[in-house]
Residue frames as qw, qx, qy, qz and C-alpha x, y, z in Angstrom:
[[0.563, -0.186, 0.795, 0.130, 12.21, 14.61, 31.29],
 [0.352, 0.327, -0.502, -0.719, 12.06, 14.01, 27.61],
 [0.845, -0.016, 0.214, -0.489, 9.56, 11.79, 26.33],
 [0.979, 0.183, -0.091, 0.007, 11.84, 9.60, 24.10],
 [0.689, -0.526, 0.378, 0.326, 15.26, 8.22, 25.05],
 [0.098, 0.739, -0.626, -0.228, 18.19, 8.83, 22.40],
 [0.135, 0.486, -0.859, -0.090, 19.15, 5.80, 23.10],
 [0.705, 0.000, -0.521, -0.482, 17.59, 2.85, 22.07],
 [0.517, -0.383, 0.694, -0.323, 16.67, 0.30, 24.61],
 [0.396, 0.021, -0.880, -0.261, 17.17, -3.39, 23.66],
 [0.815, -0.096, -0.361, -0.443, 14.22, -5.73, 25.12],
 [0.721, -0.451, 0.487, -0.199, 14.64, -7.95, 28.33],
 [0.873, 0.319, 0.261, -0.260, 14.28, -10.75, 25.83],
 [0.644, 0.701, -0.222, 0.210, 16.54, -9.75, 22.86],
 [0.080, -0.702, 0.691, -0.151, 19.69, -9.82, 25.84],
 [0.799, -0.245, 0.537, -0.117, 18.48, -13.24, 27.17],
 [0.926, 0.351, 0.139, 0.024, 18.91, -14.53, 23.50],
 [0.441, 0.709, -0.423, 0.353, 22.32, -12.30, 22.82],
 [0.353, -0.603, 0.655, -0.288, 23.59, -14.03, 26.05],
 [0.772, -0.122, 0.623, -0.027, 22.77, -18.10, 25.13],
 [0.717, 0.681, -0.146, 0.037, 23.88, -17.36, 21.69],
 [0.180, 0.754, -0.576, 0.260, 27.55, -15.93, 23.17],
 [0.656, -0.368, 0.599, -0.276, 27.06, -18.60, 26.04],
 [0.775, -0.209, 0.579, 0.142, 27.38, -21.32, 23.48],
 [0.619, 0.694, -0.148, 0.337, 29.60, -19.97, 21.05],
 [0.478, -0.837, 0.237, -0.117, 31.98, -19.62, 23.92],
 [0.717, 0.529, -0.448, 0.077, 35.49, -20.51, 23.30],
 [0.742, -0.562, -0.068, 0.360, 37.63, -22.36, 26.50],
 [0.524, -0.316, -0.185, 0.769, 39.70, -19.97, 28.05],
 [0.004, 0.577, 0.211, 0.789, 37.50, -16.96, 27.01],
 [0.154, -0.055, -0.502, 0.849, 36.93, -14.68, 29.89],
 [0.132, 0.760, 0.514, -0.374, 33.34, -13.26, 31.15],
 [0.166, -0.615, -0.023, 0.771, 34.27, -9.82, 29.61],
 [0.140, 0.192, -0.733, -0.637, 34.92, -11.09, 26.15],
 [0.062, 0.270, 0.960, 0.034, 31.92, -12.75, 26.36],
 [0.066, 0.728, 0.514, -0.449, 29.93, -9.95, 27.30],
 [0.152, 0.521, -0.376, -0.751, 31.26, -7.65, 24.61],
 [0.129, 0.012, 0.921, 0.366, 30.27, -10.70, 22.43],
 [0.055, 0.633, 0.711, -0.303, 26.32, -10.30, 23.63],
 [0.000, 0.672, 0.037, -0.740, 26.55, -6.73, 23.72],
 [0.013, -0.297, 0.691, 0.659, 27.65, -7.36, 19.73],
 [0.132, 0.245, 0.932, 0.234, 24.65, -9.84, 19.08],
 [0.083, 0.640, 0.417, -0.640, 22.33, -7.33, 20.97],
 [0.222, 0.696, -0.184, -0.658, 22.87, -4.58, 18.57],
 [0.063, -0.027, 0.957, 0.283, 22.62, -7.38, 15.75],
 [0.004, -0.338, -0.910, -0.241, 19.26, -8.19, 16.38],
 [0.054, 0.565, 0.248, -0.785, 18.57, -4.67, 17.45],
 [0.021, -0.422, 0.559, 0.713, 19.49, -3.69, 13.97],
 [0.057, -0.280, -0.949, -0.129, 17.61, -7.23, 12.39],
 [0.031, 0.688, 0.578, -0.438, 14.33, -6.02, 14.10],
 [0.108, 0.708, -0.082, -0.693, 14.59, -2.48, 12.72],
 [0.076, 0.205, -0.761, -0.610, 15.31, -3.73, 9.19],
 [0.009, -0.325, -0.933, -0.152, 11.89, -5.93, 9.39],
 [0.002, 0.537, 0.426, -0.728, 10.19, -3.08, 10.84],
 [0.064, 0.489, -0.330, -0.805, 11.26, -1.18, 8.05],
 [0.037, -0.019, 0.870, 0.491, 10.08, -3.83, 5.94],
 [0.066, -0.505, -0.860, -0.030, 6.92, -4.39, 6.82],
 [0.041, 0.627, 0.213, -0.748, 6.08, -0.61, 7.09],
 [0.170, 0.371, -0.516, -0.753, 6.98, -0.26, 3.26],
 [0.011, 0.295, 0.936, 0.189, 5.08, -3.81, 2.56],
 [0.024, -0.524, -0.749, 0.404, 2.03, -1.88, 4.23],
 [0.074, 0.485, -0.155, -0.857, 2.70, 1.49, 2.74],
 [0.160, 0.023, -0.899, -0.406, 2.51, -0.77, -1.01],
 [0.025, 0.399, 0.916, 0.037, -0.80, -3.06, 0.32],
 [0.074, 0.629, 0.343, -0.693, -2.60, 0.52, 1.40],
 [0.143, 0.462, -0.376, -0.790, -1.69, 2.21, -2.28],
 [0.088, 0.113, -0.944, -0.296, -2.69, -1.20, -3.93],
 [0.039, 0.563, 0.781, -0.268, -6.29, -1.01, -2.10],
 [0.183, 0.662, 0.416, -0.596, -6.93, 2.18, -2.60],
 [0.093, 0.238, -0.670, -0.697, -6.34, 2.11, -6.57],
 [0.108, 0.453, 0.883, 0.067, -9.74, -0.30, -7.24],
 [0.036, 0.746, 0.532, -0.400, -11.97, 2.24, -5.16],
 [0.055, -0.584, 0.268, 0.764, -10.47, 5.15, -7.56],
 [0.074, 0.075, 0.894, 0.435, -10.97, 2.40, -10.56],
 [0.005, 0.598, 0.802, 0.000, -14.53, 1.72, -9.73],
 [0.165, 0.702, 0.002, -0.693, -15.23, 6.01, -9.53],
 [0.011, -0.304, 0.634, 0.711, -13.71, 6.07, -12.96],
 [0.019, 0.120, 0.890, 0.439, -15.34, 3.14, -14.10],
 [0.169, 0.725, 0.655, -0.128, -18.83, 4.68, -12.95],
 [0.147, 0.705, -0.123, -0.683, -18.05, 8.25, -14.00],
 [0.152, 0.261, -0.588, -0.750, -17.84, 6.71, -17.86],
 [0.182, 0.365, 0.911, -0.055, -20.76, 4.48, -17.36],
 [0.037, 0.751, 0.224, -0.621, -22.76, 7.89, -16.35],
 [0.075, 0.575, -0.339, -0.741, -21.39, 9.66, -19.82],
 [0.219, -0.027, -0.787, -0.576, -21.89, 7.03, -22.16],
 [0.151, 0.675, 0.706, -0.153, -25.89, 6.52, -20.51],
 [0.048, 0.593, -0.068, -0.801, -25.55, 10.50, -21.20],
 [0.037, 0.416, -0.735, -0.534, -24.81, 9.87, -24.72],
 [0.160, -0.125, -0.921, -0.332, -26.74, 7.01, -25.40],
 [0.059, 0.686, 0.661, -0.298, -30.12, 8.82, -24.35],
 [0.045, -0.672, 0.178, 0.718, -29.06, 11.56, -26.71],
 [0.096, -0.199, 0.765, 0.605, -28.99, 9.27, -29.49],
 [0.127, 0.517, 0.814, 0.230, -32.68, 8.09, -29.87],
 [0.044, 0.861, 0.337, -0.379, -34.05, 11.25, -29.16],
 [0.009, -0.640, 0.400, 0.656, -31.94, 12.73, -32.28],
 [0.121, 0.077, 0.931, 0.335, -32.46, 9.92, -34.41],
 [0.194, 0.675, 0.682, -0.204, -36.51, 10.63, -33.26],
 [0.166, 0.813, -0.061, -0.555, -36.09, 14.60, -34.54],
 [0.045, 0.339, -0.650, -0.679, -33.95, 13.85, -37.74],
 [0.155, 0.273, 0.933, 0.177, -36.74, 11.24, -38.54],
 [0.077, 0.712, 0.435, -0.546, -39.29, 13.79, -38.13],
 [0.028, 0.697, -0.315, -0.644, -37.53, 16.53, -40.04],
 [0.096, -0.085, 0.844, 0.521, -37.11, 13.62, -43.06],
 [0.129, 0.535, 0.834, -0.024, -41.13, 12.79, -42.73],
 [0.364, 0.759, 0.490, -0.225, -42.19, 16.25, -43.15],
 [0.086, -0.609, 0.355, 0.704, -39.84, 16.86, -45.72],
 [0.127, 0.242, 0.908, 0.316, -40.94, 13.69, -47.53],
 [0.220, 0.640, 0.729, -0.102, -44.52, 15.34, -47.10],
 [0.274, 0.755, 0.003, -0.596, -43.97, 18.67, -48.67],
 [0.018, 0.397, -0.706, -0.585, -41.88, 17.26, -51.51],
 [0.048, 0.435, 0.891, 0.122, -45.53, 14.90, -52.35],
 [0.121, 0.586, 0.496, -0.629, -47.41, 17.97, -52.11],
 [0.038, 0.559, -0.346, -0.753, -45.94, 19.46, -54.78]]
């Protein structure tokens, strides 16, 4: 027995409503039959409806997911350049400390003379 049906099954629910829709949209001297084809029509209407919101709200979700998970990617970034410029800016006094050096005992040989 396969696990899903082909064919779509409408909802207890979704007939009661495609039956008091056609029930009072009912024209005098319309027959049961025509009525029921009428349902049958609304059925697959709001079959159709449903599926379209589905759809929507899958893509909405697809969007809110992509839209959350962009920050957490942000906030990496934004610590991965924090990280480089601390790199960088603990590189700078400790060069600044050597060129000073390098000037002080250049200043002292050039007084020796």
């Amino acid at each position: 027995m396969p696990r899903y049906s082909k064919k779509n099954k409408i909802s207890a629910e979704t007939k009661d409503d495609a039956d008091k829709i056609a029930r009072a949209t009912q024209r005098p001297g319309q027959t049961k039959e025509q009525t029921r084809l009428i349902a049958q029509g609304i059925q697959k209407g709001i079959d159709l409806y449903k599926k379209q919101q589905k759809g929507k709200a899958r893509e909405l979700d697809k969007k809110l997911r992509r839209v959350t998970s962009k920050p957490e990617s942000q906030e990496n970034s934004r610590e991965n350049n924090q990280q480089q410029q601390s790199v960088k800016s603990n590189l700078l006094p400790w060069f600044l400390l050597v060129v000073s050096w390098i000037g002080f005992a250049a200043y002292m040989i050039i007084n020796r003379q």
